[in-house]
N, C-alpha and C positions, 0 to 999 in steps of 0.2 A: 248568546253564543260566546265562549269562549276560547282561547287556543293552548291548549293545551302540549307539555314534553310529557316525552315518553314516561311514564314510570307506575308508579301502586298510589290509587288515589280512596279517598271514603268518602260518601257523602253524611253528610246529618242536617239538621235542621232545630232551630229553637223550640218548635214545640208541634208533633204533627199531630194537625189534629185530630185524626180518627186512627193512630197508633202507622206504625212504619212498612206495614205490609197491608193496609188499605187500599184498593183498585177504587175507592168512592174518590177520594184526594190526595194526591201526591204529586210526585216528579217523575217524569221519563228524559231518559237522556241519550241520545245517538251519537256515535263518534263517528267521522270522515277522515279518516286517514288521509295525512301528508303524503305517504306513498304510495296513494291510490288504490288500495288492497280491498276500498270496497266498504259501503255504511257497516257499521257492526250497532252491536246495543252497547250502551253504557251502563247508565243504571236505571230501574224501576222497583215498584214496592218488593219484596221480600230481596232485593239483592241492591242495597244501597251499600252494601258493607264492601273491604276491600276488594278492588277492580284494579287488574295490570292493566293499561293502555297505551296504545301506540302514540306519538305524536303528533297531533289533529287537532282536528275543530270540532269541539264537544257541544252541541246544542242540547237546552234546556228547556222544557215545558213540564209547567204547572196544569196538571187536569186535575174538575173535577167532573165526577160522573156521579153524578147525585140530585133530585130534585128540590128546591126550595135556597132558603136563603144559609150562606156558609158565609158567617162573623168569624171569623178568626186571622191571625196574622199569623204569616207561613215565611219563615225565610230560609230556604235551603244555603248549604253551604258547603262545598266544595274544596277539602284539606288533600291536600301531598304527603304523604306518607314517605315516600322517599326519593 
């Protein structure tokens, strides 16, 4: 969880492993608005790219939906735009 201002944010990551719009592994992210307006989405696979957001609490989860063993190192990250 993080807390996030108001503003245009993008996610990316070092290296996904099964490319940026995969539902097998990725990020989902919910926003809680400060001013109570109600969970909205943040980001997930095909819409990591630039999101307006209000100022809140941005939570973050790592899925994956996939069987078997997944070696790899995932680190999403989370830039301001403006």
């Amino acid at each position: 969880m993080v807390h996030v201002d108001a503003g245009t944010y993008t996610m990316d990551a070092t290296d996904w492993p099964l490319g940026s719009d995969s539902w097998l592994i990725g990020v989902q992210a919910k926003l809680i608005p400060d001013d109570g307006s109600g969970q909205t989405d943040g980001f997930a696979p095909r819409s990591y790219g630039p999101r307006t957001l209000k100022a809140g609490t941005l939570t973050l989860n790592i899925f994956i939906n996939t069987t078997g063993e997944v070696d790899k190192t995932f680190t999403p990250r989370l830039y301001k735009i403006d």
